[in-house]
Structure formats: structure tokens, C-alpha cells
C-alpha positions as CSV (number, residue, x, y, z in Angstrom):
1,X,-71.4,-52.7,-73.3
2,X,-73.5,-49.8,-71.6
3,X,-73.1,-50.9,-68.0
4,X,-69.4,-50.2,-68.0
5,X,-70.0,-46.2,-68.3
6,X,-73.0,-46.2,-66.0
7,X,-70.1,-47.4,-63.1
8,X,-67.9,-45.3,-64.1
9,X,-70.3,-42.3,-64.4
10,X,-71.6,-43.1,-60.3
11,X,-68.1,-44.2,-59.3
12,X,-67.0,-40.1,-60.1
13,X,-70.1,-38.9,-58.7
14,X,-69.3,-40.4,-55.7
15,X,-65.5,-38.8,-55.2
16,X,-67.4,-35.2,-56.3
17,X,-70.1,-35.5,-53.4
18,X,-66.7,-36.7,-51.2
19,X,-64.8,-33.7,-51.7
20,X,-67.8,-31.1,-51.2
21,X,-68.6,-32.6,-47.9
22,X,-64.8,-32.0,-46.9
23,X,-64.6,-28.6,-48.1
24,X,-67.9,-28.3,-46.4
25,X,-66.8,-29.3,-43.2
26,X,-63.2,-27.2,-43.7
27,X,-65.4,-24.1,-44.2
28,X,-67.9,-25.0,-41.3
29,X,-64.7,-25.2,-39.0
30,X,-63.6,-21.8,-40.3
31,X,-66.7,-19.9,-39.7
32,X,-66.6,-21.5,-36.0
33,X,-63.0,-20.6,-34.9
34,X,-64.1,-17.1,-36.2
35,X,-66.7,-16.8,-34.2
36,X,-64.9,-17.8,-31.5
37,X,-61.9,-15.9,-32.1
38,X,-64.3,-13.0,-32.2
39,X,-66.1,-13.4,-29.1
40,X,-62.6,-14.1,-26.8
41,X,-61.5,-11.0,-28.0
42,X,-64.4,-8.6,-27.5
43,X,-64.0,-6.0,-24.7
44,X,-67.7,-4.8,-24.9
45,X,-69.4,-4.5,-21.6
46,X,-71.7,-6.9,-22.4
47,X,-69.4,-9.4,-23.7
48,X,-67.2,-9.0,-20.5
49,X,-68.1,-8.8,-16.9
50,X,-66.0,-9.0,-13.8
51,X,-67.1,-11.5,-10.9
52,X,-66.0,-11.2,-7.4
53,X,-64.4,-14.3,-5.5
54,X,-66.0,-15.3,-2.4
55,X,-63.7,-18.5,-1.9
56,X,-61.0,-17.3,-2.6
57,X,-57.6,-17.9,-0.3
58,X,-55.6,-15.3,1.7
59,X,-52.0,-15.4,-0.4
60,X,-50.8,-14.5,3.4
61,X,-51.6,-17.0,6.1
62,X,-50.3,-17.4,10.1
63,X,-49.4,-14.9,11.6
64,X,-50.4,-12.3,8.9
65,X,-53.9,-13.3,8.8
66,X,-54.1,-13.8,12.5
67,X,-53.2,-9.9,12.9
68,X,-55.6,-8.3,10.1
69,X,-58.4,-10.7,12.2
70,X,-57.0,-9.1,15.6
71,X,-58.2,-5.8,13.9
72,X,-61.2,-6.5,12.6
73,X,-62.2,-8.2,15.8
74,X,-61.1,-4.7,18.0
75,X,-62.5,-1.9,15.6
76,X,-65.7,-4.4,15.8
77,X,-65.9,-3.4,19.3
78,X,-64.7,-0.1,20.0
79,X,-66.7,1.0,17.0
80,X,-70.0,1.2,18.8
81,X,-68.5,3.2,21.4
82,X,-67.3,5.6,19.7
83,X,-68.9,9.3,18.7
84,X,-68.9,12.2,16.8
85,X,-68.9,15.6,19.3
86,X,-70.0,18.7,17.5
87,X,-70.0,21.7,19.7
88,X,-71.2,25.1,19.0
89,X,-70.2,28.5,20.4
90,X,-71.2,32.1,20.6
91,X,-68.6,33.7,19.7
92,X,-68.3,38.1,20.3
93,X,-66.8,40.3,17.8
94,X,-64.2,40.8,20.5
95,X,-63.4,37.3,20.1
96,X,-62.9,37.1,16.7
97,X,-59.7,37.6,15.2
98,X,-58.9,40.1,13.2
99,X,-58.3,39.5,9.9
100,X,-58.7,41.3,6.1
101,X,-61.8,39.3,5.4
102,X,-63.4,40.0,8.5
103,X,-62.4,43.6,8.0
104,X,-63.9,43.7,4.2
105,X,-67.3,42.3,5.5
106,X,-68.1,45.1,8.2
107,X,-67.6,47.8,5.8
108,X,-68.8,46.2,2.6
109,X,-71.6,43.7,3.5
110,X,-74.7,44.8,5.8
111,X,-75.8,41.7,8.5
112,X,-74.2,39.7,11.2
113,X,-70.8,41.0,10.1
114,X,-71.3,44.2,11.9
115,X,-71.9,43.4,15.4
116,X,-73.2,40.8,17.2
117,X,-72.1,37.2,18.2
118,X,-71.4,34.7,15.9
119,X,-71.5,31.0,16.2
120,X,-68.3,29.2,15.7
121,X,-68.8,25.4,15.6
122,X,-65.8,22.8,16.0
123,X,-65.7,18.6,15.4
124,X,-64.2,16.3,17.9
125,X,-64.6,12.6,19.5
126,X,-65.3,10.9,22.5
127,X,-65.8,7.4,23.9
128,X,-68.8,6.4,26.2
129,X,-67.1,4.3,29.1
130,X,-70.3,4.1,30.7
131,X,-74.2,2.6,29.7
132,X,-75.3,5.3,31.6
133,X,-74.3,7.7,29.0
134,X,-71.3,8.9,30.4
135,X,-68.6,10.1,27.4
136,X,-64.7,11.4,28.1
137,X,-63.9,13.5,25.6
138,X,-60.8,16.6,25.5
139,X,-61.7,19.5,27.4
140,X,-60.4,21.6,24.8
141,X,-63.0,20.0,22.4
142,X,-66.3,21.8,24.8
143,X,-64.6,24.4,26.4
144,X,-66.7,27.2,25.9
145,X,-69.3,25.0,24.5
146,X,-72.8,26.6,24.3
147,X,-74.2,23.7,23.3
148,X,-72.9,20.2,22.7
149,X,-74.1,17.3,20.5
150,X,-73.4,13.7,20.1
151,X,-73.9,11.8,17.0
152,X,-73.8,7.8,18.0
153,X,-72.6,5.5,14.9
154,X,-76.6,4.5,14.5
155,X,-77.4,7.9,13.6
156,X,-79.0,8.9,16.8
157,X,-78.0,11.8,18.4
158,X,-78.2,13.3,21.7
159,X,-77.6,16.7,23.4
160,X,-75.3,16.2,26.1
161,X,-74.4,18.1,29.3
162,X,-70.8,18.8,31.0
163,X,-70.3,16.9,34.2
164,X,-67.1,18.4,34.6
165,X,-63.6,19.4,33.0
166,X,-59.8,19.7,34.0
167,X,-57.5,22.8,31.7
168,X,-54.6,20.6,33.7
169,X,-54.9,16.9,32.1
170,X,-57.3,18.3,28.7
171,X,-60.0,15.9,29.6
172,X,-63.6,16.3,30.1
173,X,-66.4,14.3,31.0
174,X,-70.2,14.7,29.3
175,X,-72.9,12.7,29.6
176,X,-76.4,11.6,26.9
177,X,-79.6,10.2,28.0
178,X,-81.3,7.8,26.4
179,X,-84.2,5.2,27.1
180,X,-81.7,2.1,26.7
181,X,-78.1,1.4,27.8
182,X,-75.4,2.4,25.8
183,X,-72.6,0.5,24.3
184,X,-69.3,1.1,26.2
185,X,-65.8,0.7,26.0
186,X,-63.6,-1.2,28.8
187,X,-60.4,0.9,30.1
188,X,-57.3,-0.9,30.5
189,X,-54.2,-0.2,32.0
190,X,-51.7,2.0,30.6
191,X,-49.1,1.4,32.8
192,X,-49.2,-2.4,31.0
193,X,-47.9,-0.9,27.3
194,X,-44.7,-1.4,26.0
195,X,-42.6,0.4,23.4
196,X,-44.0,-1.8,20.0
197,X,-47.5,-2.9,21.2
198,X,-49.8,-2.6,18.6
199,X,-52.8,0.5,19.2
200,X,-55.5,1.5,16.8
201,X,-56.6,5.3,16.9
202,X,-60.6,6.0,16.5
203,X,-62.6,8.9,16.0
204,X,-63.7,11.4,13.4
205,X,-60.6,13.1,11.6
206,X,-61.7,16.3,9.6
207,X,-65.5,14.5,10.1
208,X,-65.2,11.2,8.6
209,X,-66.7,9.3,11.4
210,X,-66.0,5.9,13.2
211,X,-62.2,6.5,10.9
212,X,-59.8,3.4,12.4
213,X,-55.9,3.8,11.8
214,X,-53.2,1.4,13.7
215,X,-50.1,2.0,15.4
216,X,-47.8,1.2,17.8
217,X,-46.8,2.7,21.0
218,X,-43.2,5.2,20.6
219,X,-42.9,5.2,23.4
220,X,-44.1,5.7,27.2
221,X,-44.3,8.5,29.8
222,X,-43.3,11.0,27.1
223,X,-43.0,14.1,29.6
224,X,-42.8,18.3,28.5
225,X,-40.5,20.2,30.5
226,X,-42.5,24.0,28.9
227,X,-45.9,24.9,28.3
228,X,-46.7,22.4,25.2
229,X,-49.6,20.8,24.0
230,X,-53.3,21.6,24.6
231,X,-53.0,23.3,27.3
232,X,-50.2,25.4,29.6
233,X,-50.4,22.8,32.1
234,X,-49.1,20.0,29.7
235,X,-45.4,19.8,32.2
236,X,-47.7,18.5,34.7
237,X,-48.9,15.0,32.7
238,X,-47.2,12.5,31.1
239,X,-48.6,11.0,27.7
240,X,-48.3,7.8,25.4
241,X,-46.5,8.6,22.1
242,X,-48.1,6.6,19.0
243,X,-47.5,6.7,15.0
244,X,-51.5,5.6,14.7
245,X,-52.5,8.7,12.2
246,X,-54.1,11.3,14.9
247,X,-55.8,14.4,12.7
248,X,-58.0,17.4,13.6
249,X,-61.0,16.1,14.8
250,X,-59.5,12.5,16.3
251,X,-59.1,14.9,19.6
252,X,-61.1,13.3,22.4
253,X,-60.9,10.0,20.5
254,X,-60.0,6.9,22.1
255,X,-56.9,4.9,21.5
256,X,-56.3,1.3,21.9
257,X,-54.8,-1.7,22.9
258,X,-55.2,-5.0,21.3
259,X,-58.2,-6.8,23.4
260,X,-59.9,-3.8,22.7
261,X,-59.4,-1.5,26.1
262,X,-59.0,2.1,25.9
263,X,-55.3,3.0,27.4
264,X,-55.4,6.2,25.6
265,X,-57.4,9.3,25.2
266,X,-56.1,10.9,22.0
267,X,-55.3,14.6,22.7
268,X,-52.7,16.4,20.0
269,X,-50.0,15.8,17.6
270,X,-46.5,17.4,16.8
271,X,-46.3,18.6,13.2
272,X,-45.2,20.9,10.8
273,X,-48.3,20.5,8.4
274,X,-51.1,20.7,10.7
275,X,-51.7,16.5,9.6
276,X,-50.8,13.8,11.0
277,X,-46.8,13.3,10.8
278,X,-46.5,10.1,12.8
279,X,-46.0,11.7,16.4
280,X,-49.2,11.4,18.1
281,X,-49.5,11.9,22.2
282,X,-52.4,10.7,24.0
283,X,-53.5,11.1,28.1
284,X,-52.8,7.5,29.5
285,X,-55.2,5.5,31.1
286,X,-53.5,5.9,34.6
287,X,-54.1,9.5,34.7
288,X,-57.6,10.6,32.8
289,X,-59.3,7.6,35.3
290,X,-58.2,9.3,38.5
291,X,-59.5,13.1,36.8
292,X,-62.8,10.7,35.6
293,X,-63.5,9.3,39.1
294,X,-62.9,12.2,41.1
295,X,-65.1,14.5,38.5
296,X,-67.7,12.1,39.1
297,X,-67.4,11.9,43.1
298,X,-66.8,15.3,43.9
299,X,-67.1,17.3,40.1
300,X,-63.7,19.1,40.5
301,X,-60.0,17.3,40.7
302,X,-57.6,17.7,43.7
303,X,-54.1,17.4,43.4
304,X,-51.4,16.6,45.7
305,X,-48.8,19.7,47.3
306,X,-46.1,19.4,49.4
307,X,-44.3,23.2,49.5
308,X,-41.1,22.7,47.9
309,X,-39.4,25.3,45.5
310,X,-37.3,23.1,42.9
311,X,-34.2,23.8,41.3
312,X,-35.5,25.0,37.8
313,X,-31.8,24.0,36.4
314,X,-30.7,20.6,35.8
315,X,-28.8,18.4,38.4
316,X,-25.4,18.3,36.4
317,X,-22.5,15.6,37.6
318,X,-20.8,19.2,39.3
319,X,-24.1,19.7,41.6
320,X,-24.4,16.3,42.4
321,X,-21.1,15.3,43.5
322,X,-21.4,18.7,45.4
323,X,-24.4,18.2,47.5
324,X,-22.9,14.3,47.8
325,X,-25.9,12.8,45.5
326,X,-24.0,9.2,44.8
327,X,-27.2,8.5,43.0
328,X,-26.4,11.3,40.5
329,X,-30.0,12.6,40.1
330,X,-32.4,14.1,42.0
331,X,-34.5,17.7,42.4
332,X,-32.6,20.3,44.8
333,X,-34.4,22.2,47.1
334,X,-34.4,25.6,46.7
335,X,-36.8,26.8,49.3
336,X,-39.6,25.8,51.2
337,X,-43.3,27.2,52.1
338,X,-46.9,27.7,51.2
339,X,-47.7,28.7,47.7
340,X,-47.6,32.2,48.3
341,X,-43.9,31.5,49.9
342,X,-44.7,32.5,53.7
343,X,-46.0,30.0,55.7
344,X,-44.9,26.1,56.1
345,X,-46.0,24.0,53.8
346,X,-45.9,20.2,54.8
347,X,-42.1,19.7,53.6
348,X,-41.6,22.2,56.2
349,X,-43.1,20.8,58.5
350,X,-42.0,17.7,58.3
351,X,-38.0,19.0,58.7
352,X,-37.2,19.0,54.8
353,X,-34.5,22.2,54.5
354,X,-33.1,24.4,51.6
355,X,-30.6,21.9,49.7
356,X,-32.0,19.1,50.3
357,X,-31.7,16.6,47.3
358,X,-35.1,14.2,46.3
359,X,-34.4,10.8,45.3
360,X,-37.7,9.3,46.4
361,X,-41.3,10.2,46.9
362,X,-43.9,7.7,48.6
363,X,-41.7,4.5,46.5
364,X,-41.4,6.7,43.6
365,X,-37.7,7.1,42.3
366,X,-37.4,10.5,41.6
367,X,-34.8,11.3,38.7
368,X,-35.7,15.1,37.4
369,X,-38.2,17.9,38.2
370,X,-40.5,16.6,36.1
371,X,-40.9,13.2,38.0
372,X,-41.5,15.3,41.5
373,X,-44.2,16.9,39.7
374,X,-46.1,14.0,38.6
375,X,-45.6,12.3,41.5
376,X,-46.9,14.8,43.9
377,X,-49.7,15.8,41.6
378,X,-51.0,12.6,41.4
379,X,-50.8,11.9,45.5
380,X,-54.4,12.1,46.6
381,X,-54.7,15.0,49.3
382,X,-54.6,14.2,53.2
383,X,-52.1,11.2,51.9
384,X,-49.3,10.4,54.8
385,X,-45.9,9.7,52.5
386,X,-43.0,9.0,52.9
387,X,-40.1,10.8,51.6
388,X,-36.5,10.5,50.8
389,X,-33.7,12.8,50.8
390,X,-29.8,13.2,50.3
391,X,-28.2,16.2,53.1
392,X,-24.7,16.6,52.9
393,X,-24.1,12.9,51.7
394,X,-26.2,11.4,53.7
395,X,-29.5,9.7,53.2
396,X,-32.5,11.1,55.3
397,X,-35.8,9.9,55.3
398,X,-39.3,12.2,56.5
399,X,-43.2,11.5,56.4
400,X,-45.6,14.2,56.0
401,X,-48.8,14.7,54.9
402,X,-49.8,15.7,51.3
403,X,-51.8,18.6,51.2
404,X,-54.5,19.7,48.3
405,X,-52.9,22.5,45.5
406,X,-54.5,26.1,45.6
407,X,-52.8,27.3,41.9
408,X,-50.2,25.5,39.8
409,X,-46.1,27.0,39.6
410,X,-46.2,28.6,36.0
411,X,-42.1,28.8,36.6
412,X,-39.8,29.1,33.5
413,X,-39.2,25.7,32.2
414,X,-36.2,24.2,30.5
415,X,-36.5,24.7,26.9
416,X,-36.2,21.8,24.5
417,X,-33.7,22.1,22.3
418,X,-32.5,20.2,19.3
419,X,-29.7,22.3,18.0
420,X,-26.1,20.3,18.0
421,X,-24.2,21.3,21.1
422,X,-21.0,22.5,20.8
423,X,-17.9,23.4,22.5
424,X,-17.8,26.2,24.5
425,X,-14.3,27.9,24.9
426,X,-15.1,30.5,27.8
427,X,-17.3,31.1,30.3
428,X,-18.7,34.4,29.1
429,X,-19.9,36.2,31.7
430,X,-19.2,39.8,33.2
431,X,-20.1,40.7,36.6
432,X,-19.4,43.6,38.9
433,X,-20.6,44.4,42.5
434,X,-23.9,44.6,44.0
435,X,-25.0,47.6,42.9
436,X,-26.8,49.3,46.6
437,X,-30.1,50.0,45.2
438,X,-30.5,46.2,44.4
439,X,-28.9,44.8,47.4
440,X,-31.2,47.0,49.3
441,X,-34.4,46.0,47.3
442,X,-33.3,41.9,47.7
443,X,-32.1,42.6,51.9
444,X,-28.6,41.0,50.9
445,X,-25.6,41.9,52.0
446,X,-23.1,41.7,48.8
447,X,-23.1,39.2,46.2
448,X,-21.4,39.4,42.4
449,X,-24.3,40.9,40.1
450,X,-24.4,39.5,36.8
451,X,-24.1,42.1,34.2
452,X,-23.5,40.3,31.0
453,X,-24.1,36.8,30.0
454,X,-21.9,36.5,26.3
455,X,-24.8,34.4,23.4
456,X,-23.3,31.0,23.2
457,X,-21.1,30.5,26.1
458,X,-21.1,28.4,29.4
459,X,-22.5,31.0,31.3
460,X,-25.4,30.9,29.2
461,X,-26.0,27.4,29.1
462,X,-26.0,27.5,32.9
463,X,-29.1,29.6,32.7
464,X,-27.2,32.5,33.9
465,X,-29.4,36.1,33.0
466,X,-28.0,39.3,32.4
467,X,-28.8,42.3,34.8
468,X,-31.5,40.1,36.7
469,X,-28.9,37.1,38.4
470,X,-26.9,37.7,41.5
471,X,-24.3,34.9,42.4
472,X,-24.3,34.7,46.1
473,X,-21.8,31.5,46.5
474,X,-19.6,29.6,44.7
475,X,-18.3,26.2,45.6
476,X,-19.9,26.3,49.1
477,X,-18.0,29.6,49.8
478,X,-19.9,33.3,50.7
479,X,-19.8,35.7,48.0
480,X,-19.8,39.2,48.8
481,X,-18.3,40.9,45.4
482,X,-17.5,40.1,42.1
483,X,-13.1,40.4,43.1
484,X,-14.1,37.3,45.5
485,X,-16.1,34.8,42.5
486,X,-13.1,35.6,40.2
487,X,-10.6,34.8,42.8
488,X,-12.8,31.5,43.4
489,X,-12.6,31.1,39.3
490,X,-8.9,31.4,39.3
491,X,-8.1,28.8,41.7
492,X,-9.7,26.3,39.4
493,X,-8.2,24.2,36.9
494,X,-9.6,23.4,33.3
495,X,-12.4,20.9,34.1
496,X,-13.2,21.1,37.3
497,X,-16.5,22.3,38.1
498,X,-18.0,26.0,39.8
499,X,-21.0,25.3,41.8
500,X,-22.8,28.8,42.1
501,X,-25.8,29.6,44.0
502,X,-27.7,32.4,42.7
503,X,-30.6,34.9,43.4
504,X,-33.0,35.3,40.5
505,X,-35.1,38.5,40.8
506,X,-37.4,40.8,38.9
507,X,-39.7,43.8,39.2
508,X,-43.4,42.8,40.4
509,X,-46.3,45.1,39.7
510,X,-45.6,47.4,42.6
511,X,-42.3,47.8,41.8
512,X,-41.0,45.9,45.0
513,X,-38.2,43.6,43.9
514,X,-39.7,39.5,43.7
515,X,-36.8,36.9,43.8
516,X,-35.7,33.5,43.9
517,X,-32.9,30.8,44.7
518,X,-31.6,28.5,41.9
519,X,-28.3,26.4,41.7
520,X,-26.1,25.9,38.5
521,X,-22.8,24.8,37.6
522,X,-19.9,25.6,35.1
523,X,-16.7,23.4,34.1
524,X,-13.7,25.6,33.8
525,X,-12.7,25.7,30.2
């Protein structure tokens, strides 16, 4: 009878021990997830750390990736030949400008603010294209350099010398010494680049050195009819226009192409800021190796003359068809001689004449002004040429010899303008007779003299000038007083075109009357 409670006693027992080993194993799983839940949710430092990928895949492939490795692969290259130029100069009081500060100093602060020079110190870049040590750089970046240094991306730096410079195309050429070869950059051709190629931009923008922005080329032979850009002889180059971000200190800097040649040397941007706003012009390839090579051979840089006097005024459809140009452009001939104006100049020579019409210049086709400048300048002295020319309809062609250019023409150029033209309802312009004292001082015998010129009007737009113009013919025909232009006028109808050669003249510094011949046109309202 007492082994029946003994079971029964072990048999609960055993369901007790049974249900603490699952609450035992429902609290262990508890405590775990906590933990867990704990530690996946900390934001501790230690608890969380950030691991870079080094296997990871571009999300852009082909042609994407091929590009940012055409990059790499370039700045790679151009990198080492590229340097920091910091030039010092010691600078007058005289050649300070003036300024509130400046003025505060001298009478409140004792010390080099009196008197005395000061050194004024400027950043630029440059690109050794030699391993002889030999750098182009601006030559508005050392002019007036007392002493110039070069920092190489190494570190090292040198103290370099001027070899020689050129005000005309803003490019200079230095040169370091060292006990090694240099790293240098190849020079490609200009002439090659297209309107969209990529360029990459490198040099040292407000001092950040060995700084790399891309690009493409705007556009090609980008030309300045006025004194703009670095220098006042910026009419007399052409440039490559890029977007690749050009700041202060990228002047002298090299700029580009895509297997790593230089076709650029960076020179100065158009902004309203003072940064970079996209419109970027540097010296092509084409024109700072023929100012490198000849400063090298012979340390100046000659450039091609031939003694003609250009129209300064465009070739309008009127002039053309009048001096029977069937191309429709051209540069008229105003006058012919040495620099000074008196003796023959080889255009003379070789039987060019007053109102002749260029369309061609040793295979060159010559469109405007600015392509006869270029053209000639860049004709290597003692050059036989040939040239082509419309007279009276007809085409002519001469050879002469190129000579070497004394000074440069610092003529009026056509200003840019960007204001929306407009219709112009008269010809505004009021002239009277020659007055004596003026026909005297310009040995003419009459002509119309130009008193007024009305703001706004045709006769403005045609370049005319108030009380310094004389209009000597119209239309082919003598004029010897103003009654004979406005009988000329009248006989046109609206449209039809005036062509009016005029005398241009001035007062020179010993009060004898200086002049010159330019051509313009007007349609009849």
C-alpha cells in the first residue's frame, strides 16, 4: 500500500523539474535577445566603426570609367612638370598706389611706411618643357621680377633666371639648374583641337599647388579686336577659349590635351568676380613655340611687316560690292609705306596701291583685319610670299619680301559691343565746308568737314567723328564741299548704299595736323 504514493510523489516531481527547465530556458532566451538588441542598437564609438571598401565596384562602368582613368592617367603626368613661380619685387613709393591705408601708415606709424622700397611678392605657374631646366611661364607673372623662385612638386626649389620675355604674346621663358634632369612636359599641336575636346587646367590657383580642373575647348582662335587681356598687344594673338576653372595664380600654367601634351599656356580669364566664371583664354601651342624657339636662338622675337595701312572700319556688303570684292571680305588698303609713313615698305614695293582689297596672304585666306595681322606677324622675317589682291574687280596677285617690325600700330580698334542693335531712322550727321585753316593744315583742296555726328545714328555707327573727319568722296565721286555729298545723298534711294572715303586727322604734339585715310559706308534710310 505505500509504494503507490512514493510514484506518485516522483511522478509530480518530475513535471516540477520539467517546467523550471522551460521557464529556464524562456528566461535564458530573454536575457540573450536583450543583449543583442542592445548591442545592434548602440551608436557608441566603440561599439560602431566605419570600414572602407577596397573591392568594391565602380556603379559606373565603360565609357564613364574609361574617362575618370583618362584623367588620372594625364594629371599623373603633367603633374611632375608642373611649378609653383613666386616672384618678388622692389617696389618705390612712387609705385605704390595711393590709397587711405597707405596714407594712415606714413603719418601714424614710423618704419618702412615712410620711404623706401617695398617688396611686393606675386604667385603664378609654369611648365618645364625641357630637362635642362627650361620653364614657360606668362611674362606678366616675372615682369619686373627682382628675384624669381621655383618650387618643384618634391619640395625642391630653385632660383631661376630670365632667358627672355615677349609684352606682345605674355610669355616668358626662365630657366633652374639642377644636378639631375628634370621631368618635362611634351607640346602638342594646337592647331589639332576642336570645339569639345576634353583639356585639364594645372597650376597653383590662389597657391594651392599642382590644383587639376577639366574642361573642354569653347572654342578656337578666339581673336580681340582692342587692347584686352594681359597685355595691350592682345589684337595681335589668337587664344584657345576653355571652361577648365582658370583662377589667380593658374597664370603661366599649362593647359592640356588628353594624351597629356601642353596645347595651352593658361594666361587670363573674363569675369565679373575676379574667379573663375567659365571663360578662360590660353596662348596656343602654335604661337608661344615660335616666341619659345626664337627666344632661345636669338633671345628676342621678330615679327613679320609688310607696310600696309588697313581700313580700321569693317568691310560692309556696300564696300565690297564697291571695290568689286565677289568674295565679300577682305582688308582695304588705305595707304602704303614704312612705319613712320614715308618710305616704301615691301607692299610698295612689290606694286600693292591704295584700295587694294586682301583676300590672301602666303595661302592664308584673309577674312578681316585681324586675320592680316596674325598672318603677317607670324611670317618669319626675309620670308618671300606671296600675296593676293582684288583691284577694281579683278584678281591680282604680287610677291614680296617680308620684312622684320620696328614698333607695333597702337591704331583705334573696333570696340566690342554687346548691346542689341537697333534700327536707325536717319543718318545723323551735319557737315559744312572745309573750313581754310584745316584744309591748309591737311594740303587738301575741299572736302565736306564733319561737324556733327547725332549719338545713335548711322553716321555714328560708320565710325564717323565729329570736328576731326573730313569726307573727301562719296560713291567714287570727288568731294569738294558739303552742297556736293548732299547732292550725292539725294540721288539715292532708301537702301542703297554711300560709300565715303574720309580723312581722319588730329593735332600731334607740335601742333602740325597728323591724318589718316579710312573707308566707311551708310544705307540710305
Amino acid at each position: 500500500m505505500s509504494k503507490q504514493p512514493d510514484e506518485n510523489l516522483q511522478r509530480n516531481g518530475k513535471r516540477i523539474f520539467g517546467f523550471l527547465m522551460v521557464l529556464f530556458v524562456l528566461a535564458l532566451g530573454i536575457t540573450i535577445g536583450t543583449l543583442i538588441s542592445y548591442h545592434v542598437g548602440a551608436t557608441g564609438p566603440a561599439d560602431s566603426q566605419l570600414q572602407m571598401q577596397n573591392d568594391g565596384k565602380p556603379m559606373a562602368g565603360g565609357a564613364f570609367l574609361a574617362l575618370s582613368q583618362a584623367f588620372e592617367g594625364v594629371a599623373n603626368r603633367i603633374e611632375p612638370c608642373v611649378v609653383n613661380i613666386n616672384t618678388e619685387e622692389l617696389v618705390t613709393p612712387g609705385q605704390e598706389e595711393e590709397g587711405p591705408m597707405n596714407e594712415f601708415y606714413r603719418h601714424f606709424l614710423p618704419g618702412p611706411f615712410d620711404n623706401g622700397p617695398q617688396m611686393r611678392r606675386s604667385l603664378g605657374s609654369g611648365v618645364i618643357v625641357d630637362p635642362k631646366g627650361y620653364i614657360i611661364t606668362n611674362n606678366h607673372v616675372v615682369e619686373g621680377a627682382t628675384r624669381i623662385r621655383v618650387s618643384l612638386p618634391g619640395g625642391e626649389e630653385y632660383t631661376a633666371k630670365v632667358i627672355g620675355t615677349d609684352e606682345v604674346s605674355d610669355i616668358a621663358v626662365i630657366k633652374i639648374s639642377g644636378k639631375k634632369d628634370f621631368p618635362f612636359a611634351k607640346i602638342g599641336n594646337s592647331k589639332n583641337m576642336k570645339v569639345g575636346n576634353w583639356v585639364m587646367a594645372v597650376g597653383s590657383p590662389f597657391g594651392l599647388d599642382q590644383t587639376v580642373t577639366a574642361g573642354i575647348i569653347s572654342t578656337t582662335g578666339r581673336t580681340f579686336q582692342n587692347e584686352e587681356g594681359p597685355s595691350d598687344f592682345s589684337y595681335m594673338n589668337d587664344y584657345l577659349q576653355t571652361d577648365a576653372a582658370i583662377n589667380r595664380g593658374n597664370s603661366g600654367g599649362p593647359l592640356v590635351n588628353m594624351n597629356a601634351e601642353v596645347v595651352g599656356i593658361n594666361s587670363f580669364i573674363s569675369t565679373p568676380s575676379g574667379a573663375s566664371a567659365g571663360v578662360g583664354f590660353s596662348i596656343p601651342s602654335h604661337l608661344f613655340v615660335r616666341v619659345y624657339n626664337q627666344i632661345l636662338q636669338t633671345g628676342k622675337v621678330s615679327r613679320g611687316w609688310v607696310g600696309v595701312w588697313m581700313n580700321k572700319l569693317p568691310l560692309t556688303p556696300a564696300l565690297a560690292n564697291f571695290f568689286g570684292v565677289k568674295q565679300g571680305y577682305g582688308v582695304l588698303i588705305t595707304d602704303l609705306g614704312d612705319e613712320k609713313g614715308a618710305e616704301p615698305g615691301p607692299a610698295a614695293k612689290a606694286g600693292l596701291k591704295p584700295e587694294d582689297v586682301i583676300v590672301e596672304f602666303d595661302g592664308k585666306k584673309i577674312q578681316n583685319n585681324q586675320d592680316f595681322r596674325v598672318a603677317v606677324a607670324d611670317t618669319p622675317p626675309g620670308k618671300k610670299v606671296k600675296i593676293k589682291v582684288v583691284r577694281q574687280g579683278q584678281e591680282k596677285e604680287f610677291e614680296l619680301v617680308v620684312a622684320e617690325s620696328k614698333i607695333f600700330n597702337r591704331q583705334e580698334k573696333e570696340q566690342l559691343s554687346v548691346d542689341e542693335e537697333k534700327p536707325k531712322s536717319e543718318i545723323g550727321l551735319e557737315i559744312e565746308d572745309l573750313p581754310p585753316n584745316i584744309a591748309k593744315g591737311l594740303e587738301l583742296s575741299g572736302g565736306a568737314y564733319v561737324d556733327t555726328v547725332k549719338p545713335g545714328s548711322l553716321a555714328e555707327d560708320a565710325g564717323l567723328i565729329a570736328e576731326a573727319d573730313v569726307i573727301v568722296a562719296a560713291n567714287g565721286k570727288k568731294i569738294n564741299n558739303a552742297q556736293e555729298l548732299k547732292n550725292v545723298v539725294k540721288e539715292l534711294k532708301s537702301g542703297e548704299p554711300i560709300v565715303l572715303k574720309i580723312i581722319h586727322f588730329a593735332k600731334a604734339a607740335n601742333n602740325r595736323l597728323q591724318s589718316e585715310i579710312d573707308y566707311t559706308s551708310i544705307i540710305r534710310p
